[in-house]
C-alpha positions in Angstrom: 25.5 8.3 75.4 24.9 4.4 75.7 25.7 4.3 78.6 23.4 7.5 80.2 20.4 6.8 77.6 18.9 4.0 80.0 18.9 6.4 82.9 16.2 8.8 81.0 13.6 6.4 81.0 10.5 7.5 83.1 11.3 11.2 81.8 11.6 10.9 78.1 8.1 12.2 78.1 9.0 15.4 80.0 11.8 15.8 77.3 9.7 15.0 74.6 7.4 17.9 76.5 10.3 19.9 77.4 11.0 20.4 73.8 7.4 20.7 71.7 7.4 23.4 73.9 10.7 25.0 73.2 9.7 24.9 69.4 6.2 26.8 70.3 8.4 29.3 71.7 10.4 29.7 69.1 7.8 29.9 66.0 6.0 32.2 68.4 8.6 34.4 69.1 9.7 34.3 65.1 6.3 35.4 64.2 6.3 38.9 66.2 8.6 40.5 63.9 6.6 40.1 60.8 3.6 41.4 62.4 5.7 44.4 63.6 7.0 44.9 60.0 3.7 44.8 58.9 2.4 47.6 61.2 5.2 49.4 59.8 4.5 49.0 56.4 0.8 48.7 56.1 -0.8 49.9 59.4 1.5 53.3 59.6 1.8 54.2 56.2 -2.0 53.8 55.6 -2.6 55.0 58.8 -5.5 52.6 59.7 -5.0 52.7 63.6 -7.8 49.9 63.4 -5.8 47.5 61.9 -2.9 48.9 64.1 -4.9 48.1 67.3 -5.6 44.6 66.0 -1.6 43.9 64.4 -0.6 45.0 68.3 -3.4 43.0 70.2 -2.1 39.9 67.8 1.7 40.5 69.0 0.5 40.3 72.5 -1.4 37.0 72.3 1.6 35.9 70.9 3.8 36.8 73.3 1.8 35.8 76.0 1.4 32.1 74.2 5.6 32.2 73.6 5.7 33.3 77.6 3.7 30.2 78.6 5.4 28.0 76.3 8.6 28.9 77.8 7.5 28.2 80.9 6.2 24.9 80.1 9.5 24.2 78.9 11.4 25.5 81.6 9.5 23.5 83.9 9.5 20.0 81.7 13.3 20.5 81.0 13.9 20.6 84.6 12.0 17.9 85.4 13.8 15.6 83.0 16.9 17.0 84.2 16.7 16.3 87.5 14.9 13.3 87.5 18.0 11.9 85.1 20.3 13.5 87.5 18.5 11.5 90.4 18.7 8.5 88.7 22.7 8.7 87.9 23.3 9.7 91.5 21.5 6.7 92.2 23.4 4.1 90.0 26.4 5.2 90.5 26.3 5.4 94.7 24.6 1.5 93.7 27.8 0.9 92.2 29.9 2.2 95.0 28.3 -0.4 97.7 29.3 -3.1 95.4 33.2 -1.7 95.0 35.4 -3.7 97.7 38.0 -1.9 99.9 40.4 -2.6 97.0 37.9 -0.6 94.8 37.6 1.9 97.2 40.9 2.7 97.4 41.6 2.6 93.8 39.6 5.7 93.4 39.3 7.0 97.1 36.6 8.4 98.8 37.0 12.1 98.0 37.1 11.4 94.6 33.9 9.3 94.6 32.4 12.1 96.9 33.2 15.3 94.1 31.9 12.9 91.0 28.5 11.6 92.8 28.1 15.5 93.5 29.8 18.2 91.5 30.0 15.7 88.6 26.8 14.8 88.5 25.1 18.3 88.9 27.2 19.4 86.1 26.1 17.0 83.7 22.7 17.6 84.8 22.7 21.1 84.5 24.1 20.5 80.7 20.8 17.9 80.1 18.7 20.8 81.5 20.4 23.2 79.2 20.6 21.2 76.2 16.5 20.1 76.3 16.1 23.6 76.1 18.6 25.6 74.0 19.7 22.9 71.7 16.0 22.4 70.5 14.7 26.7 70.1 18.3 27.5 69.4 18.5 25.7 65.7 14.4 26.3 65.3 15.6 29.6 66.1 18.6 30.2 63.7 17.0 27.9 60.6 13.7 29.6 61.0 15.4 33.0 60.7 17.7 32.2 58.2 14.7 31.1 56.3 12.6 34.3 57.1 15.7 36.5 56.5 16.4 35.2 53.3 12.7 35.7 51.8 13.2 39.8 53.3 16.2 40.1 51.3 18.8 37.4 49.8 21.3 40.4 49.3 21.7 41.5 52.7 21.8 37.9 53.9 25.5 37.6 52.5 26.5 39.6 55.4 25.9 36.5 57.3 27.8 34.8 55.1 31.1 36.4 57.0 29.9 36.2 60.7 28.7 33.0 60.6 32.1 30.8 59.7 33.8 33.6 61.8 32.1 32.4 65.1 32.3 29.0 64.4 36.3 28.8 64.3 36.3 30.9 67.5 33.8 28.5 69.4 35.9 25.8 67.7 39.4 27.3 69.1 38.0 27.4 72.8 36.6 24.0 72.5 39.8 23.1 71.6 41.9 24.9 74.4 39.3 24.9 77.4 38.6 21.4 77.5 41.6 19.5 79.2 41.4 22.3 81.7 38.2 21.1 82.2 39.2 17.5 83.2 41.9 19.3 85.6 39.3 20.8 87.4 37.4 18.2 88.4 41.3 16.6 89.9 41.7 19.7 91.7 38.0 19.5 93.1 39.0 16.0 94.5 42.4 17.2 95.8 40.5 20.0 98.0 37.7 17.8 98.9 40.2 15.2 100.4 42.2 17.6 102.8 38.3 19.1 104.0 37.5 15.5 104.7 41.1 14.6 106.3 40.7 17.7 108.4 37.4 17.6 109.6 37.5 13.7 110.4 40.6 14.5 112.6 40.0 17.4 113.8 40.5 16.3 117.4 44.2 15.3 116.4 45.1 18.5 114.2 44.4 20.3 117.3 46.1 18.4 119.9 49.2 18.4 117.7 48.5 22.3 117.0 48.4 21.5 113.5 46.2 24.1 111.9 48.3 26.5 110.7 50.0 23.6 108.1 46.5 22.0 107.6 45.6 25.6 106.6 48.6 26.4 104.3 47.5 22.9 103.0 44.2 23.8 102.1 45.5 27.5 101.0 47.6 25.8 98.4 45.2 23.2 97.1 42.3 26.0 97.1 44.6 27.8 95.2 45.7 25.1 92.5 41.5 25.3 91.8 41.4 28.4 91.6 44.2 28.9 88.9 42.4 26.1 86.9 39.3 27.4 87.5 40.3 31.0 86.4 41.9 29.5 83.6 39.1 27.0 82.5 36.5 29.9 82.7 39.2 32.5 81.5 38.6 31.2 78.2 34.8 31.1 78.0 34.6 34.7 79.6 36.8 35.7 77.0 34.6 34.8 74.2 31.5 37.3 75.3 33.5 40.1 74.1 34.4 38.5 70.8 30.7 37.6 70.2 29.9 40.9 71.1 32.3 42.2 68.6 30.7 39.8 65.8 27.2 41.0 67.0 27.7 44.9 66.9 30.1 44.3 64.0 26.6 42.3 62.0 24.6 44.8 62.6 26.4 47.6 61.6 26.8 46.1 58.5 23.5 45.4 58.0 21.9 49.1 58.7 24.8 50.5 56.6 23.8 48.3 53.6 19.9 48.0 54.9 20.0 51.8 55.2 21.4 52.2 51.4 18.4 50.0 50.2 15.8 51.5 52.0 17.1 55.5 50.9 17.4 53.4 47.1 13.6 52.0 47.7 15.0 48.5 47.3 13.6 47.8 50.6 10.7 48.8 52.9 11.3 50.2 56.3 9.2 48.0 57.7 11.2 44.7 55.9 14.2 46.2 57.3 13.4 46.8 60.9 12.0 42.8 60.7 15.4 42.1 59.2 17.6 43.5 62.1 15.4 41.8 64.7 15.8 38.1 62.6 19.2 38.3 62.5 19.4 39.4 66.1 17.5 36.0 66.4 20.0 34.3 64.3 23.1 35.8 66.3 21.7 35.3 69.7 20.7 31.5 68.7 24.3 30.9 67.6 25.9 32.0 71.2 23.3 29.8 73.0 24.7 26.6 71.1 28.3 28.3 71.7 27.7 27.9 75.2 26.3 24.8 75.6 28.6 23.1 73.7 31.3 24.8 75.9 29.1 23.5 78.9 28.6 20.3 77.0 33.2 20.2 77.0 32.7 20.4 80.9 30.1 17.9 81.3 32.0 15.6 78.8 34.9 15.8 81.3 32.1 15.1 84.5 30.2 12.1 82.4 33.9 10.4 81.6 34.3 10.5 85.2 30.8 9.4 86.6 31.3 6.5 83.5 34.9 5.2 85.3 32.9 4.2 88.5 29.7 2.6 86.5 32.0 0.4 84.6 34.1 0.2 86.8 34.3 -4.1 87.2 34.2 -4.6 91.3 37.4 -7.1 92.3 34.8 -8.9 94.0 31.8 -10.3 92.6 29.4 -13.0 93.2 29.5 -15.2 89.9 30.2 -18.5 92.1 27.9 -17.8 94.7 24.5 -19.2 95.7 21.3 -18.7 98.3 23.2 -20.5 101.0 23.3 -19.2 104.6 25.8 -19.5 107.2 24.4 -22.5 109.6 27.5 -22.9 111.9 30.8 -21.0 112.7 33.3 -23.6 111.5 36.1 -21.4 109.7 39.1 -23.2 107.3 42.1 -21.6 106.4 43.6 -23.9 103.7 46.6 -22.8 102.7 45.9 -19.4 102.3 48.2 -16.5 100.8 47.3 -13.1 100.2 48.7 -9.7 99.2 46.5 -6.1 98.7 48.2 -5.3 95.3 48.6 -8.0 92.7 52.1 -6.5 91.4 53.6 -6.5 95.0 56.9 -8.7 95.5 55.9 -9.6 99.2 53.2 -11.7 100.6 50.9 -9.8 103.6 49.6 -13.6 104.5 51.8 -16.7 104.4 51.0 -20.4 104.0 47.8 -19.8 106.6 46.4 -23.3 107.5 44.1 -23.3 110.1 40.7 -24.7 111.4 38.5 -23.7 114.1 35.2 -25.5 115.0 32.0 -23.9 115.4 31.8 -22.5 119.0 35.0 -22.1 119.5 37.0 -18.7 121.5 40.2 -17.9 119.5 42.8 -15.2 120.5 45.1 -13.6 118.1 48.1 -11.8 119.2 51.1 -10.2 117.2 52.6 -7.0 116.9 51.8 -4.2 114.7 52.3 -4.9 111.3 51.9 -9.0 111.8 48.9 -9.2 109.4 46.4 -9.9 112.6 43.6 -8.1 110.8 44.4 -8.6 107.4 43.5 -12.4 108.1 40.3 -11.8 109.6 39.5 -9.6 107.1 38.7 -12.6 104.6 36.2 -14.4 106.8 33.6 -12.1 105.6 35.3 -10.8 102.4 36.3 -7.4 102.7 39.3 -8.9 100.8 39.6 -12.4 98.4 42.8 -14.6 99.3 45.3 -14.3 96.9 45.6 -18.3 96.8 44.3 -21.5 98.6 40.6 -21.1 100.2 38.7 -19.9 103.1 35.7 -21.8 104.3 32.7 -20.5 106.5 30.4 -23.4 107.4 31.6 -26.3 105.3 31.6 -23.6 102.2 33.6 -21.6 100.6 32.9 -17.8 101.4 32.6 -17.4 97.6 29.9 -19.8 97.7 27.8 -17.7 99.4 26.3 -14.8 98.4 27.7 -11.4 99.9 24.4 -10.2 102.1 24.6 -13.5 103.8 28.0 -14.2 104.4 28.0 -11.0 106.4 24.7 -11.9 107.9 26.0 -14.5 109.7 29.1 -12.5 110.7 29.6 -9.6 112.7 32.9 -7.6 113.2 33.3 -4.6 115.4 36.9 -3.0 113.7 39.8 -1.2 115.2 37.9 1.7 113.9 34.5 2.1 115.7 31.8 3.7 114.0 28.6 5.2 114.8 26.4 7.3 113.1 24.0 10.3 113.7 20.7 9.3 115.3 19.7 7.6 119.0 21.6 5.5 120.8 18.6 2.9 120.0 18.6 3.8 116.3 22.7 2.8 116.2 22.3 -0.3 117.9 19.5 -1.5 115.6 22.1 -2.1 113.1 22.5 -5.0 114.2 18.3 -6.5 114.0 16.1 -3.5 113.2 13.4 -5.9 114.4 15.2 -5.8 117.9 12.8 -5.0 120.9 13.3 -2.8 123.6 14.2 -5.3 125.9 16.5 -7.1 123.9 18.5 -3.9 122.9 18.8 -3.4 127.3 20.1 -6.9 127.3 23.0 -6.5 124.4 24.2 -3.3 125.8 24.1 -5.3 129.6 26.4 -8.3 127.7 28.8 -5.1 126.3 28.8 -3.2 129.7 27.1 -0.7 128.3 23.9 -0.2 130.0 24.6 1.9 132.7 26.5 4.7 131.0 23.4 4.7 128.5 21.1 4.8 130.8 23.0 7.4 132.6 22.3 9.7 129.7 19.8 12.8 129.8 17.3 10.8 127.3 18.1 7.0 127.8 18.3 5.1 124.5 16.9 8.0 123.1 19.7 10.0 123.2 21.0 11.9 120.1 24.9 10.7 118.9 26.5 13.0 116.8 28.2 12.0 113.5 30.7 9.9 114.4 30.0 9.4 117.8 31.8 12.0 118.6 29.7 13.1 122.4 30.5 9.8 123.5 34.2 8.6 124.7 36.5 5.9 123.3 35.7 3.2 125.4 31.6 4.1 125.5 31.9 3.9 121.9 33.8 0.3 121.8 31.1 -1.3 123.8 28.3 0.0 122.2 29.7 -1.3 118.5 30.3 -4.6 120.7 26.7 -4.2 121.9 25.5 -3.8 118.1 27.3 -6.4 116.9 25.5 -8.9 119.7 22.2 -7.8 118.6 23.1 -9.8 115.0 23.1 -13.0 116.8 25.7 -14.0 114.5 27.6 -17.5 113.8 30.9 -15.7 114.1 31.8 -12.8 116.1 34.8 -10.6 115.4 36.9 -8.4 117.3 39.5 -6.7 116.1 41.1 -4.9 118.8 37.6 -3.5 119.9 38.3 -3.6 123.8 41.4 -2.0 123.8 39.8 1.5 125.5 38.5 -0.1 128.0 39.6 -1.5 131.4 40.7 -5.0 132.3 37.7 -5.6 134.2 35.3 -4.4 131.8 37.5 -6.3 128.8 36.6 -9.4 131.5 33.1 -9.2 132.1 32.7 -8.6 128.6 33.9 -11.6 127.8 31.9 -13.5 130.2 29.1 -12.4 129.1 29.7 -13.5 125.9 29.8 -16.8 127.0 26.7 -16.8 127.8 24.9 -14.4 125.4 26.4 -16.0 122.2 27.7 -20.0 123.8 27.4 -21.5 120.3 29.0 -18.7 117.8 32.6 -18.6 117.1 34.3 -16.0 118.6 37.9 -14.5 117.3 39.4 -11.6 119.5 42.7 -9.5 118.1 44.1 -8.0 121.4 47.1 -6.4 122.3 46.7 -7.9 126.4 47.4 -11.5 126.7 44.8 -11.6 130.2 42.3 -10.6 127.1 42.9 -13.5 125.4 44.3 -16.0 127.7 41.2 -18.2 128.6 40.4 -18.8 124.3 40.6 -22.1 123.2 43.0 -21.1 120.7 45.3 -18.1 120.6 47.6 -17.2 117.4 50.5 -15.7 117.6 51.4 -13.9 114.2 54.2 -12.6 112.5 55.7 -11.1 109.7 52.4 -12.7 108.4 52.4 -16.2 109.0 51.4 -18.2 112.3 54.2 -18.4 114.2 53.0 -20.3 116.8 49.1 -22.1 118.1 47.8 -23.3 121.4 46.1 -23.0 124.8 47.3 -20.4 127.3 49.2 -22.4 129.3 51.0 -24.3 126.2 51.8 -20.8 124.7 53.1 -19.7 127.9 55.3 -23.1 128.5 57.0 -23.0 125.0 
């Protein structure tokens, strides 16, 4: 509750609304049973039809005042509701651009996907549920009790039985249905994560014909929720009947005993008739809080998991860090080690000392495996070394604040993304302020200006999510051509040419000197003639640099 409280503010008042108006509603509603029982007794039995016609016209305003007060409360209970929903859904997606790849990981994506959705809407439909029911249902039950009691203190002990009886039975399912509950949810996840597996790569389950095992493996998980589900719900359905039972069971009683006092003349007809519809109130009030607080076991469940990601501590933070910018492309490595999980016996960087001056063109080759973009990786911090330091213009990277470190790099990874929108739109990643002109000249530098302007629409045309209307290599250059527009101090690419021809990979590079002369430029390739004219090329392995130099030294040694 602490921790959800601060994410009402701005809709209190619709709650506050939300729930004067749920009380109108109830007293309203309370107040049409006496006037019936007073047609009954008083307006009947006299037979005045005047005062009949006047008792009827009065239980019409007031249902028509307890109609819009419902509404009103509808309406403010929703608004609160969502607006808190909005707000959560807000934080928490906040939260997750802070979380580093570590973070990321630790809860993965289709877990973060299901509890900024499916998490979230449940709580919020339990807020929406709660403004409403949990404010008329006890005005409701106490007001009835109340009203009951002054008809007839006698028959009121019947309640005395049903009462404690449904509150065990609520109790018992509370008890049983909520760790199914919190299964749910993990099974949610577990389907959501072979959708997104399968739809990302579709292109690969089909070339390996994979889609009858990708089936049976969504079969199986869709399954797994289904049991829980059935299960989880199994237990709630199963309390309708019970109620019901109580319910039929109540009244029965009471026009057995009721009956007995009217035929006795203990009791008017009219007191009676009042009687059965208050404690109609008075059961129907007590299954409303039954199942909300069986909603309120689900949402419990949901809001545990929504709280893991808000306080959730990122790994990475910017305690040290300050409003410097990145003025040149000078990069230390000094003495740098580094592993992805604290607990892991082996390190994935070894004892990396290494300096690079501002300007420079440095090659890194290694095979698969060597840690090549694992140490690249820490020039902008997607990861933190493990031990020793990395520097990015005369500071440490934790010096500087996250937003600009990154500013004044730009990395174009193995993995090349692009989003739905133009071609323009995409490139404007790199300097929304970009012009026309200068978005033509990147994609010139990256080779890709003639294939875009080959297109049906130019710039203008529409990429699908994930690029997936444009081919490997089209896609390659126009990351490369995104990252350009940054005009950054240090340019990274980590294997980003490798779809495209030799010449291309060439005149790419050329252009590069001179698009970019004075930013630092590290390229991971898998070609040495990618490579060979850098001022520096690595060789990794197993982690560590293995050996340093110039082309022709490499190639001599």
């Amino acid at each position: 509750m602490k921790l959800f409280l601060p994410y009402t503010k701005g809709y209190r008042l619709w709650m506050l609304l939300a729930i004067i108006c749920s009380v109108g509603e109830a007293v309203l509603e309370l107040l049409l049973p006496q006037a019936m029982s007073d047609i009954v007794d008083i307006g009947i039995a006299t037979g005045d039809r005047n005062y009949i016609l006047m008792m009827g016209l009065k239980m019409l305003v007031l249902a028509v005042l307890a109609l819009l007060f419902g509404v009103g409360a509808a309406l403010a209970a929703a608004r609160a509701a969502m607006g808190f929903g909005s707000k959560v859904r807000a934080a928490e997606y906040a939260q997750v651009q802070r979380f580093s790849f570590a973070d990321l990981e630790h809860f993965s994506t289709a877990s973060l996907i299901t509890r900024l959705t499916n998490d979230v809407a449940s709580v919020q439909g339990t807020i929406f549920m709660a403004t409403r029911i949990c404010v008329r249902a006890p005005v409701l039950l106490i007001t009835a009790l109340v009203l009951a009691l002054r008809i007839s203190r006698e028959l009121s002990r019947v309640f005395l039985v049903t009462i404690p009886l449904l509150i065990v039975a609520v109790a018992i399912v509370i008890a049983v249905v909520g760790p199914f509950f919190t299964k749910l949810q993990r099974s949610t996840d577990a389907l959501n994560l072979v959708v997104q597996e399968n739809v990302n790569a579709v292109r690969v389950v089909k070339s390996f014909v994979r889609e009858g095992e990708e089936k049976e493996k969504f079969r199986l998980r869709s399954e797994d929720l289904r049991t829980t589900a059935e299960r989880a719900f199994g237990f709630v359905v199963s309390f309708m009947p019970l109620i019901t039972l109580l319910m039929g069971g109540t009244i029965t009683a009471l026009m057995w005993i009721g009956g007995h006092y009217v035929a006795d003349g203990i009791m008017l007809s009219g007191d009676l008739m009042a009687f059965f519809t208050y404690a109609t109130e008075i059961l129907a009030s007590l299954m409303m809080v039954s199942m909300v607080l069986m909603m309120l076991t689900r949402s419990i469940a949901c809001g545990k998991r929504i709280a893991e990601v808000l306080r959730h501590k990122p790994s990475m933070t910017e305690d040290t860090a300050s409003e410097l910018t990145v003025e040149n492309g000078d990069i230390d490595f000094n003495h740098v080690y580094f592993k992805y999980h604290a607990d892991s016996e082996e390190w994935n960087l070894r004892d990396i000392d290494l300096h690079i001056k501002s300007g420079m063109t440095v090659g890194i080759l290694g095979g698969t495996g060597s840690a090549k973009s694992t140490l690249v990786s820490l020039i902008p911090r997607l990861y933190d070394a493990t031990e020793g330091s990395v520097m990015v213009g005369g500071h440490d990277v934790r010096a500087y604040t996250l937003e600009q470190l990154r500013e004044g790099c730009a990395m174009v990874l193995q993995k090349n993304t692009l989003f739905s929108g133009t071609v323009a739109e995409n490139l404007r990643w790199g300097s929304d302020t970009a012009t026309d002109e200068e978005l033509r000249e990147a994609a010139k530098i990256a080779c890709a200006a003639d294939f875009i302007e080959a297109m049906p629409e130019g710039y203008d045309t529409h990429i699908e999510q994930g690029g997936t209307n444009v081919s490997g290599g089209q896609k390659q250059r126009l990351c490369i051509a995104r990252a350009l527009l940054k005009k950054p101090k240090i340019l990274i690419l980590d294997d980003s040419t490798s779809a495209v021809d030799t010449r291309t990979d060439a005149l790419i590079r050329a252009g590069f000197k001179s698009y970019i002369p004075e930013t630092t430029k590290i390229i991971i390739a898998q070609r040495v003639a990618s490579v060979q004219d850098a001022d520096l090329i690595l060789m990794m392995e197993g982690g560590k640099i293995a050996a340093a130099g110039n082309h022709d030294e490499l190639l001599a040694n």
